[in-house]
N, C-alpha and C positions, 0 to 999 in steps of 0.2 A: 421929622422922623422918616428913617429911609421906609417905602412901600416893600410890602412882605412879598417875595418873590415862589413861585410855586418850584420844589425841588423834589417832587414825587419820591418812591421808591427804591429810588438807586443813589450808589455816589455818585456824586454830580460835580464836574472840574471846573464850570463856569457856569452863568445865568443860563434860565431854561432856552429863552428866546436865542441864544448864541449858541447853544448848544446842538440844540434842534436845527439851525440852520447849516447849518459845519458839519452834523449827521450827512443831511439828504446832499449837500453838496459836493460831498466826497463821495455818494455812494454808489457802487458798482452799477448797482441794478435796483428798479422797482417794481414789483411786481405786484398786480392787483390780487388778491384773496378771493380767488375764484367763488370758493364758498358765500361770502358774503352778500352775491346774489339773493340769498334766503335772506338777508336782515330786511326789515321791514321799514329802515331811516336810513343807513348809514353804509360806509363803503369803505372798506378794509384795503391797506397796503403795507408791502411788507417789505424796508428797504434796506440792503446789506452794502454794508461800509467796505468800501477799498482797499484789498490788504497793503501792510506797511503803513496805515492811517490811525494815528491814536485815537483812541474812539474816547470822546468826553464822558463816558458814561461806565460806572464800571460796575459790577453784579454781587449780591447780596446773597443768593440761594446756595446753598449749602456744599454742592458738589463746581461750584463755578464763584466760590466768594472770592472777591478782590476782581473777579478777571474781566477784560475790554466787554464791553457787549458790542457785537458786531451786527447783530440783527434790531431794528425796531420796527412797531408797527403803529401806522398813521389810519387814523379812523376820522371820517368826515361826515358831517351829518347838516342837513338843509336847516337853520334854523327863521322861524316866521317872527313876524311882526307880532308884541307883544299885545295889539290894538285887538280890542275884542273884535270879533268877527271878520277881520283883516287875514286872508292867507288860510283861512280854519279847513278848507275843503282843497284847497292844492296840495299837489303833490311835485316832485320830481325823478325825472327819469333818466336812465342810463342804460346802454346798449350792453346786455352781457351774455350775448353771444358774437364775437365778431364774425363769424362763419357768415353767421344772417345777422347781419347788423340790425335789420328793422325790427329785432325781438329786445324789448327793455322789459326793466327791470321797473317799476314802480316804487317808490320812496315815500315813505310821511315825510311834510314837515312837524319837528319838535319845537315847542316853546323853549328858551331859555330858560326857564325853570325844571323842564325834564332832563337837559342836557347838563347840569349843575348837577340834579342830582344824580344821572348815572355813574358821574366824575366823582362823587361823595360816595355811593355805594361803593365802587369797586375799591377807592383808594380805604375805605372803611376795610372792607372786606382783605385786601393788602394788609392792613396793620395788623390787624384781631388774627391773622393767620402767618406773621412772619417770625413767631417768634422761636422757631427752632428752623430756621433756614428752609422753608417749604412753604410757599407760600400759593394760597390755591389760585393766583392770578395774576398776570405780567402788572409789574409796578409802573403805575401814572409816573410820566417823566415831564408832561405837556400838556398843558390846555389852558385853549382860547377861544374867541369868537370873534372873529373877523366882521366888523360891523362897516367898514369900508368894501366896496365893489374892488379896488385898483391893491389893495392890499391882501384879500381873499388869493384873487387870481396872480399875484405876485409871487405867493407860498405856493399855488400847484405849480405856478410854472416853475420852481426850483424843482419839482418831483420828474413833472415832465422831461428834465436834461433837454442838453440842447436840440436844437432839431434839427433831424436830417441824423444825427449820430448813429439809429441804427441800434444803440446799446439798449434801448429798454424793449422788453416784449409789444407787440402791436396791440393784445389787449392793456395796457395797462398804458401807454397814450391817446389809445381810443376811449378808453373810462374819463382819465383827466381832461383832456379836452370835451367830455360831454358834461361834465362838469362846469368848468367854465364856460360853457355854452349855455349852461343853467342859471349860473350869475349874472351873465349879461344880460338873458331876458326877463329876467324879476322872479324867475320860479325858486329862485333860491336866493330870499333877500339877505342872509348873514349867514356864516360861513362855521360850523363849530368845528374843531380840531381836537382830537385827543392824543396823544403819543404816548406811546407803550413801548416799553424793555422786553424782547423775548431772548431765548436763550436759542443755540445752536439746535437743529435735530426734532424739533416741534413743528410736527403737521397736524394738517386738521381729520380728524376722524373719519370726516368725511372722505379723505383721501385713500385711508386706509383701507377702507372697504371699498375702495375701487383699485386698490392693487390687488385683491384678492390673495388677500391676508390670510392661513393658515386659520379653521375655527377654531382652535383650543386658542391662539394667542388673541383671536378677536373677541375671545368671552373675558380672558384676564384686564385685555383694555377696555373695552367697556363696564367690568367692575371696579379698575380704580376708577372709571370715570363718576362710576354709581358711587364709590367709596364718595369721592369729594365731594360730591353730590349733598350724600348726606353733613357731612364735615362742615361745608357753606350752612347747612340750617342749621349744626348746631352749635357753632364757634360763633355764628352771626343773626340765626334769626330767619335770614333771607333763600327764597329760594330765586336759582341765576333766572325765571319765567320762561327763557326761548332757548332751552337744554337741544337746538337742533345738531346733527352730527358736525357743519361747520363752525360749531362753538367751543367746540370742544376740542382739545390740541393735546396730541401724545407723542412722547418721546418714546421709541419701541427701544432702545438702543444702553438710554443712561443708568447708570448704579447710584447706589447708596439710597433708594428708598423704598425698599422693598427686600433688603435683605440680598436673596442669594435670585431675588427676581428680577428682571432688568424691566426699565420701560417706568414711567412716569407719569400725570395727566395734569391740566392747568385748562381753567376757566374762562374764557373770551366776552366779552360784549352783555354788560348787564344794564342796560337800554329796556327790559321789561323787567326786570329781578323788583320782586314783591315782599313785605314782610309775610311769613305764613302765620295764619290765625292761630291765638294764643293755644286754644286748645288739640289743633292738629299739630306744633307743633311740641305739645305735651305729649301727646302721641308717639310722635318720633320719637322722641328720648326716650318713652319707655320701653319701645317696643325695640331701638338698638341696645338699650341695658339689659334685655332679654338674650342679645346674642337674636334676634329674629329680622334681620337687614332685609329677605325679602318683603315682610309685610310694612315693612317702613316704608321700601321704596316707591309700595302701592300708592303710598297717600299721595305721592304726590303726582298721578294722576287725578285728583280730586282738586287741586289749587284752580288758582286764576294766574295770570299775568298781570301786568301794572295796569293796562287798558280795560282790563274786568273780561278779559277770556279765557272759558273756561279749556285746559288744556287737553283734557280726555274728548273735546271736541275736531282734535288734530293727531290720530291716534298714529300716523303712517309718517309724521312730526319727531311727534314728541313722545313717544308709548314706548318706545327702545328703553327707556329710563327704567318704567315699570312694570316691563316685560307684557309687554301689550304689541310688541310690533317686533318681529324679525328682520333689521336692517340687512344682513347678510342675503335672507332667502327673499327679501324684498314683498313680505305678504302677513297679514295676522297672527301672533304667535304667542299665546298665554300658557304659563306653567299653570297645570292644575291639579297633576297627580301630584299628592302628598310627597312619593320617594324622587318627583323631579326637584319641587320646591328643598326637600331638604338637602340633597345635592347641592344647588346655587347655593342654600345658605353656607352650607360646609366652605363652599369656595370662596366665600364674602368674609366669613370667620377666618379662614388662615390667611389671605390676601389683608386683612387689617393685622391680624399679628405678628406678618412678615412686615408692616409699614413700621409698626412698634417695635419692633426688633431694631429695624433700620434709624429711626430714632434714637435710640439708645444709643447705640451705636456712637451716632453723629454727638450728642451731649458727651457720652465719653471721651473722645474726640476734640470736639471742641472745647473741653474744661478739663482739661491735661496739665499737670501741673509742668511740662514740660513747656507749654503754650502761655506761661504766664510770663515773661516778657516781650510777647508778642499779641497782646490783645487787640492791637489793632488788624493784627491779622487772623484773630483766632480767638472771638471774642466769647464769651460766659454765654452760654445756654441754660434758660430762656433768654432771650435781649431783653434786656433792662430798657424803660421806657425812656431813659435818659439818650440810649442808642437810638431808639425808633423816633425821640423827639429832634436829635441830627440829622434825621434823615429829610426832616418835612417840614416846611415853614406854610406853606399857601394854599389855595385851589388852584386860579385860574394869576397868571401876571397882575401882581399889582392888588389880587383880591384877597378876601378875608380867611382870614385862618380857617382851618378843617374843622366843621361843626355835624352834627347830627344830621342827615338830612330830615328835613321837614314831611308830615305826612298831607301825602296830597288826595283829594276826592276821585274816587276814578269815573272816567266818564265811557259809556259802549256807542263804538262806531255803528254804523250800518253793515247789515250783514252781506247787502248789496259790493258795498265800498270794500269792505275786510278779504270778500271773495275774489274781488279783481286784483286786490293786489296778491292773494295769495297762491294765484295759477301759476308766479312763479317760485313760489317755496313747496309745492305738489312733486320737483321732481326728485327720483330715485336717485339711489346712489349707483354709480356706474359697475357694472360689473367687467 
């Protein structure tokens, strides 16, 4: 019987593994995810296809169905020895500052079993939310683990382009090479890979508030980003754990989901994403069937992450979510008069029924009697899971079908250990 090959979230024109290679070796440019310095595993790039180059991959999301995806993004993460006590207290590192190169970046390694299932989460997370073209999260197109040293470093160096070219930015040959600099000296004994589909026009949050973004459009993106927020808990249960401004990617620019609003949000990197306790998560639902999205969005400064930390312990983090922390004015910043609160909630209320609008919209649209010889182009809203079971056969090359992820025991680091790697998720957004 042929091995079940992984086909993630998008149409897919050939095997992932051929696919994926044909991407990065055609592509313009790679560019490291500057943001990504805040993850606490893992290292984000972001590589754009050549134009005049068919892109093997083509997009699913509502305003962009059928079309090339010309962007994807490669997430790597150190994976250790499954040996108990082998590898439990290493780390790896990566320069991400070139200016001063001798400033890194600190890294966990993950066990193969957490990197399994953050590829189960999201892709869980992909399905339970694709089914009217909006999906809160770039569709898995790839994942693997490079259990080979000479096979690891064979994949970066297709990212790294040849040398001496010039074509790729200097931080983003200086990341890859300290990467492979990781492999060879054992800090990084297996290699995980994840590849993701993104759309044209998606930057990271973080970005935005260092272009010094307009406050009234910085309050609309950060509530759709607060909308999804919510949407993730209650389409799926999970909250994304490390809601930091580089996780979060908004389109300021696209239509059709918002009505007469423009601009979009999508979920990045769920490497902490936690299920929320049954009864906070009962919470939420009541308390969004109220129409009261601010005090929903409280609770979840109340959560943990997948490591068992608690988040209101990171308030300058992750408090933006719960109005705990003004990213913009870069300092402490809680709604507490009554006529402020009910203000944001006003704007959280029409900002979701301008998405519902835009919904409708899109099903009427898509289920046009006019579109009924064209279903392959213009298929029945919701997707039938007959569509969504086209889309997906595997997890990782060769492995088993898409199951539940399993629940795992969390275990707390030291506070010592969590501090040092966190000097570098401390910094401000650039004004």
């Amino acid at each position: 019987m042929r091995k079940k090959t992984q086909k993630g979230g998008v149409l897919i024109k050939t095997n992932p593994e051929e696919a994926i290679n044909f991407f990065i070796e055609n592509s313009s440019q790679v560019t490291w995810l500057r943001e990504t310095a805040n993850s606490a595993s893992g290292v984000i790039f972001v590589c754009t296809l050549n134009e005049g180059i068919e892109s093997p991959y083509e997009m699913i999301r509502s305003t962009d169905f059928k079309s090339p995806v010309k962007k994807i993004l490669i997430k790597f993460v150190g994976i250790r020895s499954e040996v108990p006590g082998k590898y439990d207290d290493n780390e790896w590192t990566v320069p991400y500052n070139i200016v001063a190169p001798i400033i890194f970046a600190n890294k966990n390694l993950e066990t193969e079993e957490t990197f399994k299932k953050e590829i189960n989460i999201q892709t869980d997370v992909f399905f339970k939310t694709i089914s009217y073209l909006n999906p809160l999260c770039p569709a898995p197109i790839y994942a693997s683990i490079k259990n080979d040293k000479s096979n690891a470093i064979e994949f970066i160096s297709k990212l790294r382009g040849p040398a001496g070219s010039g074509l790729w930015p200097v931080s983003s040959v200086a990341i890859l090479n300290g990467i492979i600099a990781n492999i060879n000296n054992g800090s990084i004994p297996y290699l995980g890979i994840l590849g993701m589909e993104i759309a044209d026009g998606y930057d990271t949050f973080y970005d935005l508030y260092s272009k010094n973004s307009m406050r009234t459009k910085l309050r609309t993106y950060e509530n759709m980003i607060r909308l999804k927020n919510l949407e993730l808990a209650l389409k799926t249960g999970y909250s994304q754990g490390d809601f930091h401004t580089g996780n979060m990617l908004v389109n300021p620019s696209v239509d059709g989901y918002y009505s007469e609003i423009p601009g979009n949000a999508i979920i990045i990197d769920f490497g902490y994403a936690n299920k929320i306790p049954s009864e906070k998560l009962q919470e939420i639902k009541q308390l969004v069937s109220e129409n009261k999205y601010v005090e929903a969005l409280k609770i979840f400064n109340t959560l943990r992450r997948s490591d068992n930390w608690q988040l209101s312990e990171f308030p300058g983090i992750y408090g933006w979510l719960s109005y705990n922390y003004d990213n913009k004015e870069d300092k402490p910043s809680e709604l507490v008069k009554p006529e402020e609160i009910e203000a944001e909630n006003n704007r959280l209320i029409a900002l979701k029924q301008a998405e519902e609008i835009a919904t409708d919209e899109r099903i009427a649209f898509y289920n046009s009697d006019s579109h009924s010889g064209e279903r392959n182009k213009y298929p029945l809203l919701p997707l039938s899971n007959a569509v969504k079971n086209s889309l997906f056969e595997g997890m990782l090359s060769g492995g088993k079908k898409r199951t539940k992820p399993k629940s795992r025991k969390n275990s707390k680091k030291s506070t010592k250990k969590y501090n040092r790697q966190r000097r570098y998720k401390s910094r401000r957004p650039r004004k």
